[in-house]
C-alpha positions as CSV (number, residue, x, y, z in Angstrom):
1,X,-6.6,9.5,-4.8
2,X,-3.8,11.4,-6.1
3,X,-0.7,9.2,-6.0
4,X,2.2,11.4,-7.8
5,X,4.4,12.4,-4.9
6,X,7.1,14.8,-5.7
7,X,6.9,14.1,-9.8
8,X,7.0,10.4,-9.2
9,X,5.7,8.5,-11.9
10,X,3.0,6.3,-10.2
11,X,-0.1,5.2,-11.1
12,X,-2.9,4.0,-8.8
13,X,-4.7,0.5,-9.6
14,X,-7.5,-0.3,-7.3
15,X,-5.4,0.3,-3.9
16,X,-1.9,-0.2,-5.3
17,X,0.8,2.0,-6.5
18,X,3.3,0.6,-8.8
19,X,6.6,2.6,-9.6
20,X,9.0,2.1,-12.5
21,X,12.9,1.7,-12.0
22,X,14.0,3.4,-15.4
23,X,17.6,2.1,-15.3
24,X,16.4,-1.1,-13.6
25,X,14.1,-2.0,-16.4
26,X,16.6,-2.2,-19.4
27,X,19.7,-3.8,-17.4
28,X,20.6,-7.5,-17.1
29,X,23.9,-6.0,-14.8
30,X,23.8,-7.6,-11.3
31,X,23.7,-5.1,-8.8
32,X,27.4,-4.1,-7.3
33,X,27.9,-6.5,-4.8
34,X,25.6,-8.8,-5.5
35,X,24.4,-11.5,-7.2
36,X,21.0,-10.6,-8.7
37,X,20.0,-8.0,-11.3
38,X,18.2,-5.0,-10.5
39,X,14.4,-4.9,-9.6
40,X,12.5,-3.6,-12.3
41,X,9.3,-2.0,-10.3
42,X,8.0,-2.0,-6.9
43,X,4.5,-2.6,-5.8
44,X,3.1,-1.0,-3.2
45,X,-0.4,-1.7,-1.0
46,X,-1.3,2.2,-1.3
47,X,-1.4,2.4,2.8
48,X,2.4,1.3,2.9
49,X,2.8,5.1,1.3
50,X,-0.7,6.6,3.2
51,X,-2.0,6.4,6.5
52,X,-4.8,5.4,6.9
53,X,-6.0,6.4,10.8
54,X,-5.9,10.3,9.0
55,X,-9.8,9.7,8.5
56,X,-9.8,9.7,12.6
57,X,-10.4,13.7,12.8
58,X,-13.7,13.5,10.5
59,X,-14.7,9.9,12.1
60,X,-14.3,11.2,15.8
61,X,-17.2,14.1,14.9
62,X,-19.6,11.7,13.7
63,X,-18.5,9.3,16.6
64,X,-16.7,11.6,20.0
65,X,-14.8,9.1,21.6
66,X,-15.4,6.1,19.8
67,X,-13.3,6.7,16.9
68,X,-10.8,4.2,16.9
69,X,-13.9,1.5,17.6
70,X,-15.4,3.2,14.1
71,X,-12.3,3.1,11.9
72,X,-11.6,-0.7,13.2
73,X,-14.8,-1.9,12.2
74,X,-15.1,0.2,8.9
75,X,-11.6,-0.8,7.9
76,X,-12.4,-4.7,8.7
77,X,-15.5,-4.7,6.5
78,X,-14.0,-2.7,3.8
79,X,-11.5,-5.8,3.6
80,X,-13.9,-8.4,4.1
81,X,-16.5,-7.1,1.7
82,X,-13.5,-6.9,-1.2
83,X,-12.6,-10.3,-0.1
84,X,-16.3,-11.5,-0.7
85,X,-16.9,-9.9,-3.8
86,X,-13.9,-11.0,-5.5
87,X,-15.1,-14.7,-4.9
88,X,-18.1,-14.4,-5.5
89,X,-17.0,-12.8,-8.7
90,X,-19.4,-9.3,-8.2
91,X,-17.0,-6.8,-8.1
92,X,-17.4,-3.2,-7.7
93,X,-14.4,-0.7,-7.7
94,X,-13.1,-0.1,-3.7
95,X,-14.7,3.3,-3.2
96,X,-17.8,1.1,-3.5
97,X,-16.6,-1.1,-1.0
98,X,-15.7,1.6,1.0
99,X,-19.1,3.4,1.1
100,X,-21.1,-0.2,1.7
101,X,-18.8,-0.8,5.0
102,X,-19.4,2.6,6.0
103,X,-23.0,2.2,6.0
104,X,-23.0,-1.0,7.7
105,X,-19.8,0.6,10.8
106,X,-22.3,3.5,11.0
107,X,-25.7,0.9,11.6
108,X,-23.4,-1.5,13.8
109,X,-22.4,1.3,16.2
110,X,-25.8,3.3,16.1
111,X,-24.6,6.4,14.4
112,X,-26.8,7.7,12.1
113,X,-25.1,9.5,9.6
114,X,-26.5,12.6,7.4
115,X,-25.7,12.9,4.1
116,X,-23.2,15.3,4.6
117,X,-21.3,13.5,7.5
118,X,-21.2,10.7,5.3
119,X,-19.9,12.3,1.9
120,X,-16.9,14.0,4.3
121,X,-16.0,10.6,5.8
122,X,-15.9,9.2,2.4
123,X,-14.1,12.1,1.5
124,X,-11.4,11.9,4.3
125,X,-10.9,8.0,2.6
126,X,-9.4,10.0,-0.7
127,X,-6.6,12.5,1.4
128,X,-5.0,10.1,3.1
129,X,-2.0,12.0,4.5
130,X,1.6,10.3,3.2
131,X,3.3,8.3,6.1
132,X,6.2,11.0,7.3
133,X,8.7,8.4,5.4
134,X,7.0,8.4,2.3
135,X,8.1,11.7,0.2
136,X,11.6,10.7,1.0
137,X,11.7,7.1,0.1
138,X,10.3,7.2,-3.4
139,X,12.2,10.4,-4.0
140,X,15.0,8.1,-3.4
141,X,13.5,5.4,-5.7
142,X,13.3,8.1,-8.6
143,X,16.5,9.2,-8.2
144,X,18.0,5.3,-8.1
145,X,15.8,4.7,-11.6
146,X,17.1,8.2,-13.2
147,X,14.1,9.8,-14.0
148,X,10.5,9.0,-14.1
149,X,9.2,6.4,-16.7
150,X,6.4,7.3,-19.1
151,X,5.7,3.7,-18.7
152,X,4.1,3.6,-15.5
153,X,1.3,5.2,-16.8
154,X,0.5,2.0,-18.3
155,X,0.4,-0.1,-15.7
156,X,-3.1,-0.6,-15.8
157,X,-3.2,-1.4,-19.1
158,X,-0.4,-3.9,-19.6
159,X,0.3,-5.2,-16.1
160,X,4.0,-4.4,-16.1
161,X,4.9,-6.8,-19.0
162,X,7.7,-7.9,-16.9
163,X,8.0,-11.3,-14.7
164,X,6.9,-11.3,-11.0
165,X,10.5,-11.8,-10.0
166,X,11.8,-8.4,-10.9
167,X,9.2,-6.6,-8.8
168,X,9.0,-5.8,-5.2
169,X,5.8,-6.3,-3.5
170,X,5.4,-3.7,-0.6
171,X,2.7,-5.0,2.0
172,X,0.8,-3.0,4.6
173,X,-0.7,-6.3,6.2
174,X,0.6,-9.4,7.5
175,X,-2.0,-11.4,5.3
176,X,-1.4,-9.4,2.1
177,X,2.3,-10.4,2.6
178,X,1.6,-13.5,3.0
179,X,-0.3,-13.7,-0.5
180,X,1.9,-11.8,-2.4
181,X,4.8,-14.2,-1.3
182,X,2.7,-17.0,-2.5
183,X,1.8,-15.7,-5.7
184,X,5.8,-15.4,-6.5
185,X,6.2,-11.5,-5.4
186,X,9.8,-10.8,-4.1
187,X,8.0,-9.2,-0.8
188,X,8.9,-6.8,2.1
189,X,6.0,-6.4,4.8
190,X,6.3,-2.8,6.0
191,X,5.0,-3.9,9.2
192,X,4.2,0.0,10.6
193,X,2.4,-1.4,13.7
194,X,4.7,-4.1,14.8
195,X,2.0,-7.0,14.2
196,X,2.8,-10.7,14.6
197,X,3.0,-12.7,11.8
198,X,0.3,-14.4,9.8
199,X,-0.1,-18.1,10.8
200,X,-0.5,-19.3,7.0
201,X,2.7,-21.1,6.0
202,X,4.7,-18.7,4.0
203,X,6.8,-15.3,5.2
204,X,7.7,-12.5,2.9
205,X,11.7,-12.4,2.4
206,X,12.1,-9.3,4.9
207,X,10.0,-7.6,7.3
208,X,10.6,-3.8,8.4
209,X,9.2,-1.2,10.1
210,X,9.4,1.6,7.9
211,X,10.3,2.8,4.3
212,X,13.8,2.7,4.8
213,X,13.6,-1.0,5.7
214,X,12.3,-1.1,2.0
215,X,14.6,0.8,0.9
216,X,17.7,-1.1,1.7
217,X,15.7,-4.6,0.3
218,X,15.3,-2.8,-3.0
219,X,18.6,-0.7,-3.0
220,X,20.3,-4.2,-2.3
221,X,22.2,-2.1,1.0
222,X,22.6,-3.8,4.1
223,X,20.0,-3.3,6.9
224,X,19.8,0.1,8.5
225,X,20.2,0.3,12.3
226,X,16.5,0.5,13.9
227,X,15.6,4.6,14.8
228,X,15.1,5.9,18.2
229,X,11.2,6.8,18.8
């Protein structure tokens, strides 16, 4: 997956982007008004930035009708199956995942795929179309860290070099919020969907509904007045 909006410097790790705050990263100033410094990066779950119903077109000619069924079961397993592997310590990369919970959605719900179906469905997982929000809000974060930062290219290499404190964890689930609060992440659930909380003892520090939730969290701007649908 392609994950360089607009000249963004971002860098994909498994299913996470990570962008670099240029100005952020070499200032100890507190932010106007406030009395922390700057965030250094924000991480995002890549389906904060892409959504993730776009495979419904190819799903709903494999499966007329029962699409939504499909995706729901496919997206459950690719979840659990990462979940699994990780503790049972055999991990394969999430495009491996991806495919394996496929193949079981498609035997669950009696569809028997052909080898072309199946390579476009897969296909469809790697052009996600961007959330309408998402070209606007990390232009916006590029412009408040100056330019883009060589640096993010390293990500994957060096894990950000920085402490957990200074960057922004941006969560598509409620669980994943949950988890990233625990592990020390400052964390904003971009709760898209308007799910209930996770029942597991910790909340992230702000819940939104969109990018520009995230946005003023980051920005350190008071919280923008909810949009008419």
């Amino acid at each position: 997956m392609r994950i360089i909006p607009n000249g963004i410097a971002a860098l994909a790790v498994g299913a996470a982007v990570a962008i670099i705050l240029t100005n952020a990263h070499d200032s100890t100033t507190p932010v106007e008004g406030s009395s922390r410094k700057p965030f250094v990066a924000v991480a995002f779950d890549s389906l904060v930035l892409f959504n993730p119903d776009s495979v419904m077109a190819a799903v709903e000619q494999v499966s007329p009708g029962d699409g939504r069924e499909f995706i729901n079961l496919w997206r459950t397993r690719q979840f659990e199956y990462s979940w699994l592997r990780s503790i049972t310590n055999r991990y394969v990369d999430f495009s491996a995942v991806t495919e394996d919970a496929l193949v079981y959605t498609a035997n669950a719900t009696k569809v028997e795929l052909t080898v072309p179906q199946k390579h476009r469905l897969l296909d469809a997982y790697l052009h996600l179309t961007p959330w309408p929000d998402s070209a606007g809000a990390l232009r916006r974060l590029r412009e408040s860290g100056d330019k883009p930062d060589p640096r993010a290219y390293q990500l994957g290499v060096d894990r950000l070099q920085v402490d957990k404190g200074d960057i922004v964890f941006a969560a598509f689930a409620g669980w994943d919020a949950a988890g990233a609060k625990a592990f020390g992440y400052p964390t904003v659930w971009v709760n898209r969907f308007n799910q209930p909380l996770e029942e597991l003892g910790v909340r992230p520090d702000r819940t939104v509904t969109d990018l520009n939730g995230l946005l003023d969290f980051v920005l350190n701007r008071s919280p923008t007045p909810a949009r008419a649908q």
